[in-house]
DSSP file (Angstrom, degrees, kcal/mol; ACC not computed):
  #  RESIDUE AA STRUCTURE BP1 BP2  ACC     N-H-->O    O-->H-N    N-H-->O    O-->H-N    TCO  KAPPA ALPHA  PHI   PSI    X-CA   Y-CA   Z-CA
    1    1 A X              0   0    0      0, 0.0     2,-0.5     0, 0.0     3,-0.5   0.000 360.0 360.0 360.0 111.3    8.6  -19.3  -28.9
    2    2 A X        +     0   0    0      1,-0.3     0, 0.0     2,-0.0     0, 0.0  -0.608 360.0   2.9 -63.0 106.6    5.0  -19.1  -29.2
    3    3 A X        -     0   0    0     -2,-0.5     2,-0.4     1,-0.2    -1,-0.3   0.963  68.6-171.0  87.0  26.7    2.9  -20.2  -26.4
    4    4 A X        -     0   0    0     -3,-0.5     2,-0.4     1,-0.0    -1,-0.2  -0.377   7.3-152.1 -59.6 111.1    5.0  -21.0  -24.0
    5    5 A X        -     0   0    0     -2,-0.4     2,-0.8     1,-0.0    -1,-0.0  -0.785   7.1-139.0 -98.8 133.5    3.2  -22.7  -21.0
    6    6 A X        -     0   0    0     -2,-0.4    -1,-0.0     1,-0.1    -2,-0.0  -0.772  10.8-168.9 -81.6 109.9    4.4  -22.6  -17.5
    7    7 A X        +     0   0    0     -2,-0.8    -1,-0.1     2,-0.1    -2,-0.0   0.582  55.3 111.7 -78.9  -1.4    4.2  -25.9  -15.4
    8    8 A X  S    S-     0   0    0      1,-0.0     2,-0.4     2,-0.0    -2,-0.1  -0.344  70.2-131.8 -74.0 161.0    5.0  -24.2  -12.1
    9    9 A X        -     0   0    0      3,-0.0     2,-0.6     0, 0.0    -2,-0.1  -0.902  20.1-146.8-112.7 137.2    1.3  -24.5   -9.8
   10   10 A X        -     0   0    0     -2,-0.4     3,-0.1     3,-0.0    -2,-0.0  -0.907  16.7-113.7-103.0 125.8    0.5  -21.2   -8.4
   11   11 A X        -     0   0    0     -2,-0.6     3,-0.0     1,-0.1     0, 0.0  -0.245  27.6-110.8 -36.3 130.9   -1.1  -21.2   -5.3
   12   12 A X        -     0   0    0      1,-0.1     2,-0.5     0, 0.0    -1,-0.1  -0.267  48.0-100.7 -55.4 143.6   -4.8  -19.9   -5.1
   13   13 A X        -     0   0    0      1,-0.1     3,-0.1    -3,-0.1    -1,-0.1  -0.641  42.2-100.6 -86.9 134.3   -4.7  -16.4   -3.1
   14   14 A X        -     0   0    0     -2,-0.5    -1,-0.1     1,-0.1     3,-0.0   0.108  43.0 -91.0 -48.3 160.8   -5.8  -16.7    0.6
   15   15 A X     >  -     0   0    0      1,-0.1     4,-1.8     2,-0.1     3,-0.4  -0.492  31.4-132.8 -69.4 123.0   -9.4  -15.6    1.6
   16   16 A X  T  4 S+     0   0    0      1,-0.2    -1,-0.1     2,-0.2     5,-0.1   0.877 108.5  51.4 -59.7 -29.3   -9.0  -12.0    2.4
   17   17 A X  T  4 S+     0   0    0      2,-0.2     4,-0.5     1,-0.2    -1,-0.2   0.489 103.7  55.6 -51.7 -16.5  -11.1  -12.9    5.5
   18   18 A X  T  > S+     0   0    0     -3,-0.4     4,-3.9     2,-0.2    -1,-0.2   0.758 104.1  57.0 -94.5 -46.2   -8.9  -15.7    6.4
   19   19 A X  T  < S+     0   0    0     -4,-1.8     4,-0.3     1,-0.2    -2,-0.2   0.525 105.5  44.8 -74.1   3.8   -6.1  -13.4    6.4
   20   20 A X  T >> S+     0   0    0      2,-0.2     4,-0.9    -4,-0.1     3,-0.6   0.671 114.2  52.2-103.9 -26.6   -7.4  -10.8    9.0
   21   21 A X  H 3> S+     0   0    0     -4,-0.5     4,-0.9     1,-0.3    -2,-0.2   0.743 108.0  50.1 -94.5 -13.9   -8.3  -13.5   11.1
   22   22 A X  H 3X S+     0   0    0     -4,-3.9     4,-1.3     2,-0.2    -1,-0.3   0.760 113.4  48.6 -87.4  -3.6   -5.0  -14.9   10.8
   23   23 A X  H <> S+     0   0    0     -3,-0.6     4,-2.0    -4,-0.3    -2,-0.2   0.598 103.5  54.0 -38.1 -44.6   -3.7  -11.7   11.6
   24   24 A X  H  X S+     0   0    0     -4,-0.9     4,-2.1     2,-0.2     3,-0.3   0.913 111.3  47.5 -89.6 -28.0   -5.6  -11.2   14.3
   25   25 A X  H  X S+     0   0    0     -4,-0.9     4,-4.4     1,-0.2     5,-0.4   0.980 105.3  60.5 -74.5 -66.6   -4.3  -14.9   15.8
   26   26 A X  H  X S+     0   0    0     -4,-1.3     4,-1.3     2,-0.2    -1,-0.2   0.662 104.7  47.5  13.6 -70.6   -0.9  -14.0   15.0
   27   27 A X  H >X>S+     0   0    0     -4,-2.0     4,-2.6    -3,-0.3     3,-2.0   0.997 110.9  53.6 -46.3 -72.7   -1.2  -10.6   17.6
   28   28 A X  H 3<5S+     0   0    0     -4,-2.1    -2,-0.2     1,-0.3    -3,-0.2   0.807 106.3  52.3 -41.9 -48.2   -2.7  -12.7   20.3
   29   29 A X  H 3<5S+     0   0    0     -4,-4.4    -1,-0.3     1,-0.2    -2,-0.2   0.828 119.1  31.5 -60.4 -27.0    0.2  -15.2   20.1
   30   30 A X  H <<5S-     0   0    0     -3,-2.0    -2,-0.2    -4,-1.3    -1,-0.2   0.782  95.1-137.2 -99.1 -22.6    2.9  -12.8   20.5
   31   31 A X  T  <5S+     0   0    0     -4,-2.6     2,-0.3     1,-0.3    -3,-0.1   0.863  70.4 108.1  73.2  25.9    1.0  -10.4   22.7
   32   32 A X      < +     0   0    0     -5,-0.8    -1,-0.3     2,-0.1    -2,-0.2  -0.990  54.0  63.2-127.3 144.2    2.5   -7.3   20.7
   33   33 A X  S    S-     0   0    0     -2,-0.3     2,-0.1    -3,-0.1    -6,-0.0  -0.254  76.1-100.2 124.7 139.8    0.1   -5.4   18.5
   34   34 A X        +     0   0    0      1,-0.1    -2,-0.1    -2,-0.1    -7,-0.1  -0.411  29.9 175.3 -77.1 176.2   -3.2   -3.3   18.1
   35   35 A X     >  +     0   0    0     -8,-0.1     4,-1.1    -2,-0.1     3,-0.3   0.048  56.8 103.9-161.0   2.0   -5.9   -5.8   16.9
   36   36 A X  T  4 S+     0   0    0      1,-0.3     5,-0.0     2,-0.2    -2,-0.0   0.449  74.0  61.4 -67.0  -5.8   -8.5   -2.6   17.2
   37   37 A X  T  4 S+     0   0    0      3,-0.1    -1,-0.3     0, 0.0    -3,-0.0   0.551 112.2  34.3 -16.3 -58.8   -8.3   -2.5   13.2
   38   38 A X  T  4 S+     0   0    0     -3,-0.3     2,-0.4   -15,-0.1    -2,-0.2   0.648 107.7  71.8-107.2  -2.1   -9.8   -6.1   12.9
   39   39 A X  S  < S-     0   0    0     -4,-1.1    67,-0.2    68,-0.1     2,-0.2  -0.852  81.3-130.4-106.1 144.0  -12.3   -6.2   15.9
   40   40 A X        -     0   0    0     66,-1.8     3,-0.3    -2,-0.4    -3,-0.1  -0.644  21.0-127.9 -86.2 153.8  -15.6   -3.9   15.6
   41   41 A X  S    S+     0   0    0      1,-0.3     2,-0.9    -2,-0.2    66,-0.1   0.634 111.6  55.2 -81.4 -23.1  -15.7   -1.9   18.7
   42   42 A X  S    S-     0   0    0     65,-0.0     2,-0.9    66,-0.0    -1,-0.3  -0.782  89.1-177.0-106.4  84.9  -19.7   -3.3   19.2
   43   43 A X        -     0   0    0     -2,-0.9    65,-0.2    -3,-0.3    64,-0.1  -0.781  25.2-134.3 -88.4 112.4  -18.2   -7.2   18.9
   44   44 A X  B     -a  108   0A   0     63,-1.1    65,-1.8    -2,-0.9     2,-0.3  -0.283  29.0-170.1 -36.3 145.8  -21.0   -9.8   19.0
   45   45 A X        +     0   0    0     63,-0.2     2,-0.4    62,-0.1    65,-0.2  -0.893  15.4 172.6-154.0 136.9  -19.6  -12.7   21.6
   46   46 A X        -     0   0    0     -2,-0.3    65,-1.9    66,-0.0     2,-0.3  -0.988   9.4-172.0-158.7 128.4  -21.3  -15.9   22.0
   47   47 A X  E     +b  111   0B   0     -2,-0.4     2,-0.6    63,-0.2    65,-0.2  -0.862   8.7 178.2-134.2 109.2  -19.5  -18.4   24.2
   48   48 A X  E     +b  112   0B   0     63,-0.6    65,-1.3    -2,-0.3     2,-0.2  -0.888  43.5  72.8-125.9 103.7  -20.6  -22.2   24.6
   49   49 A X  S    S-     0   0    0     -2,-0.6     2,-0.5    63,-0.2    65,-0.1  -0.823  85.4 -23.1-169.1-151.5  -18.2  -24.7   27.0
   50   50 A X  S >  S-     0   0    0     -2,-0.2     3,-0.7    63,-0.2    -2,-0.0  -0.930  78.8 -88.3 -89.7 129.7  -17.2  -25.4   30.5
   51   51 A X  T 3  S+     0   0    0     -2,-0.5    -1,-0.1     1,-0.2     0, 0.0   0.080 110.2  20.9  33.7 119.7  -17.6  -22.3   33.3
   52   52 A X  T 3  S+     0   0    0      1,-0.1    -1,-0.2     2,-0.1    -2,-0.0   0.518  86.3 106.2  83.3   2.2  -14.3  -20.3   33.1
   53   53 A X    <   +     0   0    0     -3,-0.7     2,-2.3     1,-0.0     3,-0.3   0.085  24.5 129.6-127.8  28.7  -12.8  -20.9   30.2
   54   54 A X     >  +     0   0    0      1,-0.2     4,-4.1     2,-0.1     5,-0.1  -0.453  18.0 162.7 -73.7  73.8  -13.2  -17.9   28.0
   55   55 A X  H  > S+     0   0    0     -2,-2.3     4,-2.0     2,-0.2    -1,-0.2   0.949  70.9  46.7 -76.9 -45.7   -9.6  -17.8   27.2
   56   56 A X  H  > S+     0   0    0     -3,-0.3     4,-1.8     2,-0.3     5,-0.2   0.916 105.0  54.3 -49.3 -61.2  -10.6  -15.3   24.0
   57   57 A X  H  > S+     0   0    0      2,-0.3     4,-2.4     1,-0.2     6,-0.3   0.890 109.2  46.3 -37.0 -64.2  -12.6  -13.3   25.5
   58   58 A X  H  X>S+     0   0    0     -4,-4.1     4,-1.2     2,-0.2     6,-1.0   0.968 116.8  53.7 -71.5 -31.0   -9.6  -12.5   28.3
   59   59 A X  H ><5S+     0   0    0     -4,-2.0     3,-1.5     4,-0.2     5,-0.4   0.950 106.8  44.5 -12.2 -87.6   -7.4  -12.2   25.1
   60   60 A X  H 3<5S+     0   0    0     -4,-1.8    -3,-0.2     1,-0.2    -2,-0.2   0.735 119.5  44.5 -50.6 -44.7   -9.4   -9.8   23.4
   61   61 A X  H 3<5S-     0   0    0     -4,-2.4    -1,-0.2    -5,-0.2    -2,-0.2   0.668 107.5-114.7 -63.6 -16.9   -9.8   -7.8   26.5
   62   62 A X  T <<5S+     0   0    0     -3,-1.5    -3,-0.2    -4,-1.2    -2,-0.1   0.464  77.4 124.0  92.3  -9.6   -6.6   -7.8   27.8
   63   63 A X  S   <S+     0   0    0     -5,-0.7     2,-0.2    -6,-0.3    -4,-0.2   0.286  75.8  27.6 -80.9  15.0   -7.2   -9.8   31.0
   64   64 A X  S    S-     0   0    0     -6,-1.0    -2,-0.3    -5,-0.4    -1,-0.1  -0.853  75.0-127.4-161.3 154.2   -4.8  -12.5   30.3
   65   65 A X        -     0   0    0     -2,-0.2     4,-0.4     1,-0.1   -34,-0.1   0.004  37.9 -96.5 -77.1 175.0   -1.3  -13.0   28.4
   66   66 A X  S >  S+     0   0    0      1,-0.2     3,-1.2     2,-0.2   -35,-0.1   0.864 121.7  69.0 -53.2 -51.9   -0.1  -15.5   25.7
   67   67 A X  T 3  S+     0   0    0      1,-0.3     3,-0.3     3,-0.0    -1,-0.2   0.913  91.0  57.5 -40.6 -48.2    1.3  -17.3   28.5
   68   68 A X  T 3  S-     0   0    0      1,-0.2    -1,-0.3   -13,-0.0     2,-0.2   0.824 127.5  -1.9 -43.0 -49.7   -2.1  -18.3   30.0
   69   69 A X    <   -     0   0    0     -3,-1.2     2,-0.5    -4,-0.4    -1,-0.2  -0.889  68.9-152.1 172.4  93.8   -3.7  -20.3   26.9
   70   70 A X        -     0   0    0     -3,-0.3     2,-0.9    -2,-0.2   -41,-0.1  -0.727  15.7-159.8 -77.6 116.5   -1.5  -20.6   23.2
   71   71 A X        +     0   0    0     -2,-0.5     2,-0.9   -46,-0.1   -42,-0.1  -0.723  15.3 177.5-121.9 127.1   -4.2  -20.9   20.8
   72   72 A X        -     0   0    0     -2,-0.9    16,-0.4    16,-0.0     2,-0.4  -0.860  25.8-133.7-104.8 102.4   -2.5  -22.2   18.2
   73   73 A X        -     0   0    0     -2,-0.9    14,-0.2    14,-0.1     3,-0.1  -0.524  15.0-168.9-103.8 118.3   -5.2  -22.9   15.2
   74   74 A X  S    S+     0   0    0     12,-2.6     2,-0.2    -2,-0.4    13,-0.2   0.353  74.5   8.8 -94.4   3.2   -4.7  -26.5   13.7
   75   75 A X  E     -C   86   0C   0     11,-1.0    11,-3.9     2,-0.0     2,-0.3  -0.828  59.3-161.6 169.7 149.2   -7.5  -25.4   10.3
   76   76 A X  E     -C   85   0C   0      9,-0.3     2,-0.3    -2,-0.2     9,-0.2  -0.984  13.0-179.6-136.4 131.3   -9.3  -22.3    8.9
   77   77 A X  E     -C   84   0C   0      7,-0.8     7,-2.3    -2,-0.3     2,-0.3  -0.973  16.8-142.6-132.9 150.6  -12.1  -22.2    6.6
   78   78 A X  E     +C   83   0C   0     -2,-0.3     2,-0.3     5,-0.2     5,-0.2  -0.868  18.4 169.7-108.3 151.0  -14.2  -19.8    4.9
   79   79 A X  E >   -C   82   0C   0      3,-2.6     3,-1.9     1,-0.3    -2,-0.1  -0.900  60.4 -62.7-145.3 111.7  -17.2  -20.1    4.4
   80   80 A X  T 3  S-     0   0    0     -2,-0.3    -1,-0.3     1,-0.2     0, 0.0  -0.284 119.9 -11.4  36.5-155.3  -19.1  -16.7    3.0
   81   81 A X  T 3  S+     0   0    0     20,-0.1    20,-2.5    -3,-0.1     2,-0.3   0.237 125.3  78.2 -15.3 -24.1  -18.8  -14.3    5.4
   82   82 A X  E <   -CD  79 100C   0     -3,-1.9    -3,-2.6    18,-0.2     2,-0.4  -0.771  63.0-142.0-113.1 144.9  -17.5  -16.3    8.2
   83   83 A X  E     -CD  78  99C   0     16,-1.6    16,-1.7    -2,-0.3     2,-0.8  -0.928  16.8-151.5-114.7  96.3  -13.9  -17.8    9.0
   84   84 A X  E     -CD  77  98C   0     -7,-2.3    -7,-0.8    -2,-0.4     2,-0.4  -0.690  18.1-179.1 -69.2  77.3  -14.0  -21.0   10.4
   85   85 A X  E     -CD  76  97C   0     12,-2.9    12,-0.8    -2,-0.8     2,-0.5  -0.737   3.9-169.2-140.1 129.7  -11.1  -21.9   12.7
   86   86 A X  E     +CD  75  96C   0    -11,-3.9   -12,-2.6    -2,-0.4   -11,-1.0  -0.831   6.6 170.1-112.9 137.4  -10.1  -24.8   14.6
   87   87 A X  E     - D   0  95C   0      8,-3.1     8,-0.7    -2,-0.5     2,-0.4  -0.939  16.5-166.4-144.9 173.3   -7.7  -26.5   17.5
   88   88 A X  E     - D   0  94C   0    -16,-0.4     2,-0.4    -2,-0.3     6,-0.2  -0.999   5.2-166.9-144.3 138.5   -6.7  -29.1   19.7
   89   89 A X  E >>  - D   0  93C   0      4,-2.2     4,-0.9    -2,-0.4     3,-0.6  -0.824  67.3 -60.9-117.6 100.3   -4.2  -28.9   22.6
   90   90 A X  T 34 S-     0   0    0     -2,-0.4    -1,-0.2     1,-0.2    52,-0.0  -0.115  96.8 -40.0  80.6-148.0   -3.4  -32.9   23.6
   91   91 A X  T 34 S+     0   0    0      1,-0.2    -1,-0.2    -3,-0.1     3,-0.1   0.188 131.0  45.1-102.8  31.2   -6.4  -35.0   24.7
   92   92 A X  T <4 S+     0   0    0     -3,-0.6     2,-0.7     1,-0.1    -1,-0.2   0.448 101.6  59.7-142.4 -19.4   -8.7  -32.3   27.3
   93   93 A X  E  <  +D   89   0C   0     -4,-0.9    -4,-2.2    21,-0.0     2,-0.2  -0.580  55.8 149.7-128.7 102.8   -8.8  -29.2   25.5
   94   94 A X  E     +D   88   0C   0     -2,-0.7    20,-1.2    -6,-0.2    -6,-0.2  -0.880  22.1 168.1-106.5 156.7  -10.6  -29.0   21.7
   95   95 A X  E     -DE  87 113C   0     -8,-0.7    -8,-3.1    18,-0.2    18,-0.2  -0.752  24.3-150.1 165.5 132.7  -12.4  -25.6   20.4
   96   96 A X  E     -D   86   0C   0     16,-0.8     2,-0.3   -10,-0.2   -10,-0.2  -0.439   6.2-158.3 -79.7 144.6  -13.8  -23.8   17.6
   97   97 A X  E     -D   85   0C   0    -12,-0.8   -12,-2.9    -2,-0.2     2,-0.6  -0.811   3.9-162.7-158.5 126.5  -14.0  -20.5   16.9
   98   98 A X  E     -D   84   0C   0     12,-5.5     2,-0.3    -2,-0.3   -14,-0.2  -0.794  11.1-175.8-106.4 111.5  -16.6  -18.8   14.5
   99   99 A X  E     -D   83   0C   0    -16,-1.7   -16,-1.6    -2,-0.6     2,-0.4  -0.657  13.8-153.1 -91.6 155.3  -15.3  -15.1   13.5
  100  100 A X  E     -D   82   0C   0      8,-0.4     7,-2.0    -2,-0.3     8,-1.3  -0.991  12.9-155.2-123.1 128.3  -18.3  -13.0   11.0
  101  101 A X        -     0   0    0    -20,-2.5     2,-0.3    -2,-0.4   -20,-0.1  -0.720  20.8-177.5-109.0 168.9  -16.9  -10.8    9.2
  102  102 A X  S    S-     0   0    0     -2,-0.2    -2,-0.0     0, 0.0     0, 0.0  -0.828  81.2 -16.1-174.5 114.3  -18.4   -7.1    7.2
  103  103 A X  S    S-     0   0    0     -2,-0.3     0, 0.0     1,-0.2     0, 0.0   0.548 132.1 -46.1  80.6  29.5  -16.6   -5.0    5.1
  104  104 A X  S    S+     0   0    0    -66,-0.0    -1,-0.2   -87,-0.0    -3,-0.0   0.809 115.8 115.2  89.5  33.3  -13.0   -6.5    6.3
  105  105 A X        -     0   0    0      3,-0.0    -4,-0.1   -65,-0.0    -2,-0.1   0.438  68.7-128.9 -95.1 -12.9  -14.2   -6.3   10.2
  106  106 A X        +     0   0    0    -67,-0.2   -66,-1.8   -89,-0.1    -5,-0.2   0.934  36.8 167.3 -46.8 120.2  -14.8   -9.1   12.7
  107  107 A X        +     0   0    0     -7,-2.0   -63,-1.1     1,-0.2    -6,-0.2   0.434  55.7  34.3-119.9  18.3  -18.1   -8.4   14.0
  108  108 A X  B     -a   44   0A   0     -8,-1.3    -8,-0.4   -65,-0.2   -63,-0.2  -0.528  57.0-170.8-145.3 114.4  -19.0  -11.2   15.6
  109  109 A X        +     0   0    0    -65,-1.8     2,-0.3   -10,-0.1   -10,-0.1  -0.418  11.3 164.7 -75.1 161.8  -17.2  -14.2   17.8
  110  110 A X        +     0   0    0    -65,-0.2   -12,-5.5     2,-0.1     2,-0.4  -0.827  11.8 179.2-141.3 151.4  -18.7  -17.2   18.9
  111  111 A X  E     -b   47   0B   0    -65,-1.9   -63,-0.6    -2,-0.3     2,-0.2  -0.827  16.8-152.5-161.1 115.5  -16.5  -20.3   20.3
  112  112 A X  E     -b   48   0B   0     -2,-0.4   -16,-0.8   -65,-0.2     2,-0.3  -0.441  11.5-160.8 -61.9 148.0  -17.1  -23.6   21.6
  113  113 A X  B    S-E   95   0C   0    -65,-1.3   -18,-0.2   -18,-0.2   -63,-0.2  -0.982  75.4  -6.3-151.1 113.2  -14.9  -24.8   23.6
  114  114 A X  S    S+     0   0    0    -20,-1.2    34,-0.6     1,-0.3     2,-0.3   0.981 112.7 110.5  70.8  54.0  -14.6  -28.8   24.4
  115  115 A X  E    S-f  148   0D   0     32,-0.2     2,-0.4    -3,-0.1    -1,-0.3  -0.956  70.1-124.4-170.6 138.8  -18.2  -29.0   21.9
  116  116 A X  E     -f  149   0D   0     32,-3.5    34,-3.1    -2,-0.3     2,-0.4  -0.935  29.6-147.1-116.0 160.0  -18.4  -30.4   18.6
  117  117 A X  E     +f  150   0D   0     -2,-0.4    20,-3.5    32,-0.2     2,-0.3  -0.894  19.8 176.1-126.7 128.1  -19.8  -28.2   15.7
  118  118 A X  E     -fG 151 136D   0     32,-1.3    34,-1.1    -2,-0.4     2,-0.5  -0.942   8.2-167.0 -99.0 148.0  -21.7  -28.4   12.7
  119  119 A X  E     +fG 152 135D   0     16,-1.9    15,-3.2    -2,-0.3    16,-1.1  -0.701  10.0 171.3-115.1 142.5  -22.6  -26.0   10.8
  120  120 A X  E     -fG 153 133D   0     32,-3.3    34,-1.4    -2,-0.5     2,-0.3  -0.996  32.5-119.8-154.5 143.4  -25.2  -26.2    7.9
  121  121 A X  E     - G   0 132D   0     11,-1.3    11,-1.6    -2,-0.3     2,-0.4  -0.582  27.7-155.8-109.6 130.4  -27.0  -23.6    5.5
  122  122 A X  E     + G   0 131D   0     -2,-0.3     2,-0.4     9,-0.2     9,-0.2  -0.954  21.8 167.7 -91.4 117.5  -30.8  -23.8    6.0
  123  123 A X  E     - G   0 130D   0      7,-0.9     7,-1.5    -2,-0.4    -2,-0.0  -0.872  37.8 -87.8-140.7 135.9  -32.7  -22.6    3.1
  124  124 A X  E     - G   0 129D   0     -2,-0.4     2,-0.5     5,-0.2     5,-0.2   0.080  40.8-174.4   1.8 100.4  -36.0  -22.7    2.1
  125  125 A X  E >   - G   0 128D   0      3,-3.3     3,-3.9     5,-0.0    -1,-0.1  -0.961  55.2 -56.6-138.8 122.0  -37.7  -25.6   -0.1
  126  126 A X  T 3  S-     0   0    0     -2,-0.5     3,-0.1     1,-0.4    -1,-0.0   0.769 117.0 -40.4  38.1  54.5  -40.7  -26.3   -1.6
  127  127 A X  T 3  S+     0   0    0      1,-0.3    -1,-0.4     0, 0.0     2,-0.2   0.538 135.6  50.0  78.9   2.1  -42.6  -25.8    1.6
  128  128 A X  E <  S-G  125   0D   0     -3,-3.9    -3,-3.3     0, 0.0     2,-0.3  -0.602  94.5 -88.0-149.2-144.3  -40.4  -27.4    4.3
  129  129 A X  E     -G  124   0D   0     -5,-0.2    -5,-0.2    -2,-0.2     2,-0.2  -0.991  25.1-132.9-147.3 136.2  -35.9  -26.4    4.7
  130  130 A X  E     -G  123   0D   0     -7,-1.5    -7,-0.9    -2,-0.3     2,-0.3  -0.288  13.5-162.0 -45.5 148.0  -32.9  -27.7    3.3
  131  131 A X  E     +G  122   0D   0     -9,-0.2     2,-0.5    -2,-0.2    -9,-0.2  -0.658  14.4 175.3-172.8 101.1  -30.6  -28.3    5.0
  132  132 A X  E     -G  121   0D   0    -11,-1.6   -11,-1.3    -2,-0.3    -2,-0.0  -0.870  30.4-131.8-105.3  93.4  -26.8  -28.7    3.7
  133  133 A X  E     -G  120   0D   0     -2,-0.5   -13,-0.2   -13,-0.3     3,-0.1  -0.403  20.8-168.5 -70.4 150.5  -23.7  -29.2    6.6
  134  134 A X  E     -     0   0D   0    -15,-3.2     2,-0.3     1,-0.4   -14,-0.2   0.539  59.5 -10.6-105.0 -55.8  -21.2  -26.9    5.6
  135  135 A X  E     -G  119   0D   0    -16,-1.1   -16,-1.9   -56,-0.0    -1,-0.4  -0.902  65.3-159.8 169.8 141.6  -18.3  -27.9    7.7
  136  136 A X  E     -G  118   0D   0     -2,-0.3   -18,-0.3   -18,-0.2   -20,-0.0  -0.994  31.6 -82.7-140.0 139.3  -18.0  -30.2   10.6
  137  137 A X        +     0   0    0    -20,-3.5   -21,-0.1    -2,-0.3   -19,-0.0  -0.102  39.0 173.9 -27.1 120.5  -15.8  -30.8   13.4
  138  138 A X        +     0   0    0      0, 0.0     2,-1.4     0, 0.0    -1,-0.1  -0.359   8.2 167.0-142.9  59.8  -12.6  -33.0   12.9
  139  139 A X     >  -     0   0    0      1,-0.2     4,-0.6     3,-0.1    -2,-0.0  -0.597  13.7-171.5 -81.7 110.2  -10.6  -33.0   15.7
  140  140 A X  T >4 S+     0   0    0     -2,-1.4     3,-4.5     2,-0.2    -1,-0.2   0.938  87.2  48.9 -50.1 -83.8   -8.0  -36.2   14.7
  141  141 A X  T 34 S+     0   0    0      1,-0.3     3,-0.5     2,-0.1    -1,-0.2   0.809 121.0  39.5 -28.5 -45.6   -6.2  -36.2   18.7
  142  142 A X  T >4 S+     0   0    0      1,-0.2     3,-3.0     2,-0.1    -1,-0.3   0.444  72.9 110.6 -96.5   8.3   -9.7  -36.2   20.1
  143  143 A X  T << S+     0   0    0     -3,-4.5    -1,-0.2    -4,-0.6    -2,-0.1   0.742  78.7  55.7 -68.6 -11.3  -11.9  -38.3   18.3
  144  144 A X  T 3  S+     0   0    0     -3,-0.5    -1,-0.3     2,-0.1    -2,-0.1   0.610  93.7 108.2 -80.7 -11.2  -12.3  -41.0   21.0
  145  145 A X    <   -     0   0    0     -3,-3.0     2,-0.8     1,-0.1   -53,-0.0  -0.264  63.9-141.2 -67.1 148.7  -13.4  -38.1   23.1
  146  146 A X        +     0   0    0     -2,-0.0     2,-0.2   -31,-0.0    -1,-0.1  -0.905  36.0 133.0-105.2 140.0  -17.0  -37.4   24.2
  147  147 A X        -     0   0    0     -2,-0.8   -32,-0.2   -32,-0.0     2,-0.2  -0.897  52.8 -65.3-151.7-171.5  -18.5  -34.0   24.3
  148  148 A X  E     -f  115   0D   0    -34,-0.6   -32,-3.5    -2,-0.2     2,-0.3  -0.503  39.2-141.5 -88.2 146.0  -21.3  -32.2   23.5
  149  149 A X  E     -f  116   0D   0    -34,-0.2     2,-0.3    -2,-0.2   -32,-0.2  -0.796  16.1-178.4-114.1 167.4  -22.6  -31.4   20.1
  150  150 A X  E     -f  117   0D   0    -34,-3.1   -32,-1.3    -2,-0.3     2,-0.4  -0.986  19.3-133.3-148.8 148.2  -24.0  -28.4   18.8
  151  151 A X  E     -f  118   0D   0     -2,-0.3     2,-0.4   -34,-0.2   -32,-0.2  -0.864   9.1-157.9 -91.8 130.9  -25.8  -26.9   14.9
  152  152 A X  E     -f  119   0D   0    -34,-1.1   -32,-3.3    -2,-0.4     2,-0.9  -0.975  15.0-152.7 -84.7 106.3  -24.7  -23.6   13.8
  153  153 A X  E      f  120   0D   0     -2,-0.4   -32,-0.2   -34,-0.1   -34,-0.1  -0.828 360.0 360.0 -91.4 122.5  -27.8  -22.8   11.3
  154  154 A X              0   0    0    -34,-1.4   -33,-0.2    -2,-0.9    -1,-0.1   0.238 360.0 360.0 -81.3 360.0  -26.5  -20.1    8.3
């Protein structure tokens, strides 16, 4: 038989960046695991919320357990460099988190917390900037919510 065509759909293969950073979610949730492999030892951190609620940040250090704060991440995108990841736990707690990655790394965090994001590539035009959003906040549970919003310029 000549030419046989296969109707099965293969799935696209995940963003290698999406997959260390689901990796790296993956540790945190079970609280077994190195994650010193996917973290740069000099990690950028940038934190924008309410006073007290750098639940990653005590992750990543070790100051607090899975038990403390599940973040259980409800969408991932990539975008370049960057892995885009979002959640919502009920109607008080929504949060972003943007990991940058280099050379299969995260080398920088930043995460809103209870803040809504877009993010939009700046680039250069004919004398003045472009300016294209990228990827926006969509929390379904929370949309009646108010909070603050904030631009991530690429």
């Amino acid at each position: 038989m000549e030419n046989q065509i296969n109707n099965s759909i293969a799935s696209p293969p995940e963003n290698s960046n999406i997959t260390t950073v689901r990796s790296l979610y993956k540790v945190i949730s079970s609280g077994d695991g190195d994650i010193s492999g996917l973290i740069a030892s000099d990690l950028e951190w940038w934190f924008h919320g309410p006073r007290n609620w750098h639940h990653m940040m005590k992750m990543l250090t070790g100051k607090s357990s899975p038990s403390e704060f599940k973040f259980e991440p409800r969408s991932m995108d990539a975008i370049d460099d960057r892995v885009i990841v979002e959640g919502w736990e009920g109607a008080q707690v929504y949060w972003v988190h943007v990991w940058t990655m280099k050379d299969g790394v995260i080398t920088q965090f930043r995460e809103y917390f209870n803040t809504w994001l877009t993010v939009r590539e700046l680039k250069p035009f004919n004398y003045c900037v472009s300016a294209t959003t990228l990827w926006q906040s969509h929390p379904r549970d929370l949309a009646r919510r108010s909070f603050p919003g904030l631009m991530l310029a690429i």
